[in-house]
VOGU-3710 file (C-alpha; in Angstrom, 3 decimals, decimal comma):
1> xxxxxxxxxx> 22,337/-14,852/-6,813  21,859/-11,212/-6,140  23,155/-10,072/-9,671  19,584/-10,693/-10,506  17,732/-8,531/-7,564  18,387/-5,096/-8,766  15,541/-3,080/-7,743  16,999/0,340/-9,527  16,855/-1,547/-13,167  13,969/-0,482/-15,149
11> xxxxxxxxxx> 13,960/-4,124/-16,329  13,283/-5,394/-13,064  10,896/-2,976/-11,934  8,901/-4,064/-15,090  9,318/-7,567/-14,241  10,985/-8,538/-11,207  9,199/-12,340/-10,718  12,161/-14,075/-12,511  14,481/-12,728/-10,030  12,401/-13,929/-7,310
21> xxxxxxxxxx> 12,529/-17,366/-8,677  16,365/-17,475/-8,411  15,938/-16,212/-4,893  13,192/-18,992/-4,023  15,877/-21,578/-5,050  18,826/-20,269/-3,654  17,935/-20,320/0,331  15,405/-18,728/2,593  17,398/-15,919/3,344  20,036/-13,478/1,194
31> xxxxxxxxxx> 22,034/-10,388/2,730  21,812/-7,557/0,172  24,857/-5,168/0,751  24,031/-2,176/-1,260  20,760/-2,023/1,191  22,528/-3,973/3,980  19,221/-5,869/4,268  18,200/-9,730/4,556  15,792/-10,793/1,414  13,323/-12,726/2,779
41> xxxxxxxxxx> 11,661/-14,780/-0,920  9,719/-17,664/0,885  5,542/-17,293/1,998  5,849/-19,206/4,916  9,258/-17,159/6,060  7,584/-13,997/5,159  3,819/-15,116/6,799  5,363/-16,225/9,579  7,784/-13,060/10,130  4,914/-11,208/10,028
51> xxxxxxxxxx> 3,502/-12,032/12,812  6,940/-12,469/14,835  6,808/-10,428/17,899  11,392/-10,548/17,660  10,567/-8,160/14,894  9,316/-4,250/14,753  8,616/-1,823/12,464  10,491/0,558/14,960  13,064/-0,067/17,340  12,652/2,942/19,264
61> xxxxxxxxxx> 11,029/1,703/21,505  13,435/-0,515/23,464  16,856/1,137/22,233  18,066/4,384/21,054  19,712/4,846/17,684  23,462/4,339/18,968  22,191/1,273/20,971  20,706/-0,171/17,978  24,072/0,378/16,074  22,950/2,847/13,487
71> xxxxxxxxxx> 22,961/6,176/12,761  20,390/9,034/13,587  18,518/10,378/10,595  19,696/13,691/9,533  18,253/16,873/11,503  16,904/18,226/8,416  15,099/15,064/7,311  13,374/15,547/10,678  9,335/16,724/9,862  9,179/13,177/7,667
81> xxxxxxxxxx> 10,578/11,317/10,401  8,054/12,896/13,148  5,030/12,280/10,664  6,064/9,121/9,490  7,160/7,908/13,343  3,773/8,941/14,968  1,861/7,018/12,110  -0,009/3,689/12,899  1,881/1,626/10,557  5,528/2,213/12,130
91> xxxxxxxxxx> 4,458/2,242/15,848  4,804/-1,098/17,936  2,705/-1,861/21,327  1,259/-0,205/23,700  1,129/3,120/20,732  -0,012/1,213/18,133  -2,462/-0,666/20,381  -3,897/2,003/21,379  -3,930/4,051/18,093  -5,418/1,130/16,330
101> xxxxxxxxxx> -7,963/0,177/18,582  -9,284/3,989/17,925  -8,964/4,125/14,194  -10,376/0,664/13,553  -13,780/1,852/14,485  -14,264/3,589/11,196  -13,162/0,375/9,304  -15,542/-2,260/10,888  -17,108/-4,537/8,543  -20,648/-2,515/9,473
111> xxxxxxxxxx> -19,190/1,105/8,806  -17,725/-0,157/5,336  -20,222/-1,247/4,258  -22,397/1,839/4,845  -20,304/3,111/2,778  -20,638/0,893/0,007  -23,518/3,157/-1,994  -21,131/6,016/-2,044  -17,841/4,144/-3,130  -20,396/2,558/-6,044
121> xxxxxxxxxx> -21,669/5,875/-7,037  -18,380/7,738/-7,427  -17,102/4,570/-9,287  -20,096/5,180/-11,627  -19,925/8,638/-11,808  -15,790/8,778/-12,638  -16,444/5,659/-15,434  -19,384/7,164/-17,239  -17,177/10,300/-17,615  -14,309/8,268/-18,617
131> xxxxxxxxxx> -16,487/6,799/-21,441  -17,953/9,598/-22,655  -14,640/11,519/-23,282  -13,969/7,937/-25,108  -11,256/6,507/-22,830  -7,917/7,964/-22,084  -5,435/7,230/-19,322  -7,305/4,691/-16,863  -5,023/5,954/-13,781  -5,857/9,419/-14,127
141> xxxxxxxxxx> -9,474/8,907/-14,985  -10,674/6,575/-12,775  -7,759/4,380/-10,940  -6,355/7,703/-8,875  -9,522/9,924/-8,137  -11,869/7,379/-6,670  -10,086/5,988/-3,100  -8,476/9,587/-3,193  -12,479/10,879/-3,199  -13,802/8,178/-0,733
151> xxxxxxxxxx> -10,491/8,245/2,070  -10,841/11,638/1,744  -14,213/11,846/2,672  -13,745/9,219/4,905  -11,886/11,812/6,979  -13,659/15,043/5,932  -11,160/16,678/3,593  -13,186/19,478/1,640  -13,747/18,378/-2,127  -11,907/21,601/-3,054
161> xxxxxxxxxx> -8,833/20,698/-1,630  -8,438/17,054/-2,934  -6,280/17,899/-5,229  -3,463/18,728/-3,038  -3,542/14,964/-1,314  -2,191/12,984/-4,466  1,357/14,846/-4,752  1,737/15,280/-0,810  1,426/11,353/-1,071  3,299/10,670/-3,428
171> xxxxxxxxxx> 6,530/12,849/-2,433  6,193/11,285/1,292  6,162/7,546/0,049  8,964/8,173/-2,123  10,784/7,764/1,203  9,753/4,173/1,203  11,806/3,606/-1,920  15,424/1,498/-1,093  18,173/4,317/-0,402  16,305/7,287/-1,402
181> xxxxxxxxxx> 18,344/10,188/-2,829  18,672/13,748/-0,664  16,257/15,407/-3,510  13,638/13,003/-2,715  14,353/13,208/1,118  13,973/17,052/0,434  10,739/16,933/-1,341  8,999/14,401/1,296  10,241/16,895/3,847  8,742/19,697/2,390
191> xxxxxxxxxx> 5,197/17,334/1,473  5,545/16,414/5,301  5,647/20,328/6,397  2,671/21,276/3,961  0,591/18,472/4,415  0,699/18,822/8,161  0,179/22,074/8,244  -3,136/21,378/6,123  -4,362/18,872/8,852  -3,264/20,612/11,663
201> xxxxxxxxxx> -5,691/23,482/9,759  -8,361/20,596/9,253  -8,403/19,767/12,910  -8,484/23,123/14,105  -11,995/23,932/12,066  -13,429/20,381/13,444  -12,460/21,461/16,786  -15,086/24,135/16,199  -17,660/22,488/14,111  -17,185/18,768/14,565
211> xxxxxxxxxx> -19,133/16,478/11,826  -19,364/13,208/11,188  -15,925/12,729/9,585  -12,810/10,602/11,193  -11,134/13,563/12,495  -14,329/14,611/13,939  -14,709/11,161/15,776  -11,039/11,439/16,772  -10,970/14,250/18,118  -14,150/13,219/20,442
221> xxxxxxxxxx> -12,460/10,295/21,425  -9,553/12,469/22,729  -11,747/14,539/24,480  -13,483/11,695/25,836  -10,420/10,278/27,591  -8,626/8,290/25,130  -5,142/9,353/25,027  -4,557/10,795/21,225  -1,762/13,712/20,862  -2,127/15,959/18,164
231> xxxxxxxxxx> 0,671/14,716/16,378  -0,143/11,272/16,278  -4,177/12,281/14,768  -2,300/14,318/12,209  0,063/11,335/11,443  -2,526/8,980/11,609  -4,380/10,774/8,641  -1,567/11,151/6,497  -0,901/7,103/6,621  -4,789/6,529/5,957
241> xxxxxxxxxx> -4,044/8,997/2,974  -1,323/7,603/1,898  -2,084/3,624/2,420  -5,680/4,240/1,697  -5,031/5,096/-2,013  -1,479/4,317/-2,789  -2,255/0,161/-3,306  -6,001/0,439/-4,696  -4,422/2,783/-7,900  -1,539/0,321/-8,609
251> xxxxxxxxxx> -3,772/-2,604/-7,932  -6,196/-0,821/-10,642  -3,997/0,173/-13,062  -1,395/-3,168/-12,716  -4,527/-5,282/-12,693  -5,862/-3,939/-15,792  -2,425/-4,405/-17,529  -2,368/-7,788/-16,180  -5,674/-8,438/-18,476  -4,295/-7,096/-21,650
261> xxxxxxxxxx> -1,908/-9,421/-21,398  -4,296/-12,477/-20,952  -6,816/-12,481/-22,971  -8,658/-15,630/-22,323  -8,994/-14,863/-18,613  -10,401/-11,308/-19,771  -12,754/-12,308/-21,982  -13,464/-15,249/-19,420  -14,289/-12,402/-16,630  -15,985/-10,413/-19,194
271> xxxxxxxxxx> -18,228/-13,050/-19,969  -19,391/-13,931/-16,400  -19,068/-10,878/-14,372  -19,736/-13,154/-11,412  -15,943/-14,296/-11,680  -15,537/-10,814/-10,409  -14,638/-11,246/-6,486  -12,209/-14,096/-6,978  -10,494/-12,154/-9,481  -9,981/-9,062/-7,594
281> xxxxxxxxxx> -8,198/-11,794/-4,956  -5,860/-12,950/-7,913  -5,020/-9,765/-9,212  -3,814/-8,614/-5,732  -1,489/-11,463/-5,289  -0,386/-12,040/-9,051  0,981/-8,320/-9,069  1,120/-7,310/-5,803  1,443/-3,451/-5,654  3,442/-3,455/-1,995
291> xxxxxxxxxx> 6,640/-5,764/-3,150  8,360/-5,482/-0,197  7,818/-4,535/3,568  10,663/-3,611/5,879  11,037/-4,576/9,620  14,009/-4,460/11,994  14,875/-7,470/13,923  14,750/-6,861/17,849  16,419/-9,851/18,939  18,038/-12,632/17,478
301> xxxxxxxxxx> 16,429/-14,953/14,521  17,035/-17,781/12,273  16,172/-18,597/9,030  17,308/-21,696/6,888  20,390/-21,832/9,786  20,903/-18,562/9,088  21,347/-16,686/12,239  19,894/-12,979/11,640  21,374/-10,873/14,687  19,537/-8,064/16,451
311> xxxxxxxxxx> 19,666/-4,380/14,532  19,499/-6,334/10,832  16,740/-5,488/8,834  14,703/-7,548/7,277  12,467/-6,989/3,466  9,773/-9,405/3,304  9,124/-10,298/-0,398  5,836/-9,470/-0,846  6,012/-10,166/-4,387  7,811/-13,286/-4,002
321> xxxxxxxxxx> 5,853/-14,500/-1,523  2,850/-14,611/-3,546  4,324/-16,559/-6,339  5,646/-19,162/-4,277  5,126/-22,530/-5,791  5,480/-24,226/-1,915  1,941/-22,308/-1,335  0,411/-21,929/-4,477  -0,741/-24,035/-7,674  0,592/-22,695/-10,562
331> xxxxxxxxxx> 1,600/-19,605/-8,806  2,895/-17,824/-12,341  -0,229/-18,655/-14,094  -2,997/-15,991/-13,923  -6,335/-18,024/-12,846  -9,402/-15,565/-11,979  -11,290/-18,230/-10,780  -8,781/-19,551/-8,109  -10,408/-20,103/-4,545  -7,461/-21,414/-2,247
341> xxxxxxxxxx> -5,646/-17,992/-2,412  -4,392/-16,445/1,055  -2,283/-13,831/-0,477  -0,366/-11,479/1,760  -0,819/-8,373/-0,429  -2,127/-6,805/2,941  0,308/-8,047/5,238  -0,282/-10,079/8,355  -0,137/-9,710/12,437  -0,815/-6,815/13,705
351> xxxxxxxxxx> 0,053/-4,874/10,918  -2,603/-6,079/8,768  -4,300/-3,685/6,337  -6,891/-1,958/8,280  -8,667/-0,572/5,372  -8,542/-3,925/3,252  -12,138/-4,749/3,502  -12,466/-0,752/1,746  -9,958/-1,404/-0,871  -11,850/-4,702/-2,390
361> xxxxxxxxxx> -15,252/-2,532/-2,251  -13,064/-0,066/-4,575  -11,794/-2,772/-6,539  -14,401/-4,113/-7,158  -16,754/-1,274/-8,224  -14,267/0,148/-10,388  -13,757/-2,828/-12,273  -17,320/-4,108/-12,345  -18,406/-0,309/-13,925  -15,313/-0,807/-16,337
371> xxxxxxxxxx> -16,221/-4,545/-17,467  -20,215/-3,307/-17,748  -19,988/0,404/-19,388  -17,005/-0,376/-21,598  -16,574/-3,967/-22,476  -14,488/-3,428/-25,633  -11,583/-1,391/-23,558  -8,690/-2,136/-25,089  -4,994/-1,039/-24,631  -3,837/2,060/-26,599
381> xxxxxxxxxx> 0,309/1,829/-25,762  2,432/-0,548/-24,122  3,052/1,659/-20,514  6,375/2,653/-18,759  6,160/2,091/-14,821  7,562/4,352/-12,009  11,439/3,974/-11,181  10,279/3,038/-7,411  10,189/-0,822/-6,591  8,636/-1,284/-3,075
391> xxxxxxxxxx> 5,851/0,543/-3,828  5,173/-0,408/-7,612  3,019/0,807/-10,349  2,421/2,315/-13,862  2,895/5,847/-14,842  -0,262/5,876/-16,837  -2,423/3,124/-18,486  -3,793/4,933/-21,685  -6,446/2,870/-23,708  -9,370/3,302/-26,181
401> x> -12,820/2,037/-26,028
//
């Protein structure tokens, strides 16, 4: 069954749904050798995992490396691993607790939508451009530019350096990718050094003249008692970064690809724009951009009878998940009007996308500009997508108005 799962073929990457069938109705649970992982297909498994305290995204802490039976990272790969291991998303209790309980006061439902007029504006602002110069490539335009412009001023990052954030991001999660090769293990080391530095920079001037940016409040709430090194604030920023833009340009670009290639549910959305926040819900789970999230198992589990020791890993089909037929109606059609849709696009447990409640805002404005200021969009070429699997997505959408 695992002839079909090959996450390095370009045909898969393009199209990796009829693999997850195969999966679906082979078991619950499939051990992968060339990533020495357990392939999780099922929702409920992969819901329910989620939220399964016998699982971590670390193991660190409760056993060393050796203890866990694996191997340390190399020495040089070392500045990724201190970013990435100080970062909300790979910390477990009491760190992550504590970490999250900070950072999810600038993602209450109040504070995002304050800043609803501003993600609107620079949605309007980046499509009105995009339609004068008469269209071009959608990711570049409009998909990549507009979380990039709102996390970034989320946290206070100066307009002039925005340009930087995009290829620090993008050489750190190609780390996420399964068995990454040394070059791109070199390059997110030398991202993790730069981009670092940067915030450790960025923290330094807010230290002086604080504002009303994230790294401003964080930095108060240090000072104020709560217990926030300077390693985990610069980590911290580099996930909301990363996570804040990564899924809302694949989700943009993948969703607009989805479109051309249904036409009655594009001109059905075009036709009543109201159609608009139940498809943004569809086009997250019909194409997720996240298709798979790791964890390590901490103790003992079992799937389907299948006994999953402690120090396995586990990838959660995110992708597979979300077509499941055992959850969903008609899982492989694309319906924009669907209501009963609990997607796990975001995740689930305590790992849930903090910034989800952003990323529809962004969805949603980009789209809604897109549907109103150029209704007769229309694909130019058939696009190639990037090598990577877990985190998935187009190299550029190019199309003509």
């Amino acid at each position: 069954m695992h002839v079909s799962f090959d996450p390095w073929s370009p045909a898969f990457v393009a199209d990796p749904y009829t693999a997850y069938t195969a999966l679906r109705a082979a078991g619950r649970a499939h051990y992968f050798e060339p990533t020495r992982q357990w392939l999780i297909p099922h929702y409920s498994d992969v819901s329910g995992l989620l939220r399964d305290r016998r699982l971590g995204r670390t193991y660190l802490h409760r056993f060393t490396h050796e203890e866990f039976g694996l191997t340390p990272p190399p020495a040089a790969h070392e500045p990724f691993h201190t970013l990435n291991g100080q970062g909300l998303l790979d910390l477990e209790a009491p760190d992550h607790t504590r970490i999250r309980r900070l950072v999810s006061k600038a993602f209450t439902p109040r504070t995002v939508e304050r800043l609803t007029p501003t993600v609107e504006r620079l949605a309007a602002e980046l499509v009105d451009a995009f339609v004068d110069s008469g269209g071009g490539d959608l990711l570049a335009a409009v998909a990549e530019p507009l979380p990039v412009a709102v996390i970034a001023e989320m946290l206070g990052v100066p307009e002039a350096d925005r340009a930087l954030l995009r290829p620090w991001s993008s050489a750190i999660c190609g780390m996420f990718e399964l068995n990454p090769s040394e070059e791109t293990a070199r390059e997110a080391v030398r991202a993790s050094v730069d981009f670092s530095a940067y915030l450790r920079g960025l923290i330094a001037e807010r230290r002086k003249d604080p504002g009303t940016d994230l790294i401003s409040a964080l930095i108060a709430a240090h000072d104020e008692g709560e217990r926030l090194s300077e390693q985990e604030m610069i980590s911290t920023c580099v996930l909301l970064l990363n996570a804040g833009h990564e899924a809302t340009v694949n989700t943009t670009v993948n969703g607009w690809w989805t479109l051309f290639r249904h036409p009655e549910q594009l001109a059905a959305l075009r036709g009543d724009h109201g159609l608009l926040p139940t498809a943004v819900e569809e086009l997250l789970r019909y194409d997720t951009p996240l298709q798979m999230f790791e964890r390590w198992v901490l103790d003992d589990i079992e799937i389907g009878g299948t006994v999953i020791p402690r120090g396995s890993e586990v990838a959660l089909l995110f992708g597979s998940a979300n077509r499941d037929p055992e959850r969903f109606a008609e899982p492989d059609r694309l319906d924009l009007s669907r209501e009963d849709n609990p997607h796990i696009t975001f995740g689930a447990g305590i790992h849930y996308c903090l910034g989800a409640p952003l990323a529809r805002i962004e969805l949603a404005a980009s789209f809604g500009e897109l549907l109103r200021k150029a209704p007769g969009m229309r694909l130019v070429s058939e696009p190639e997508w990037h090598p990577g699997y877990v985190i998935r997505g187009l190299k550029e959408l190019n199309v003509e108005l």
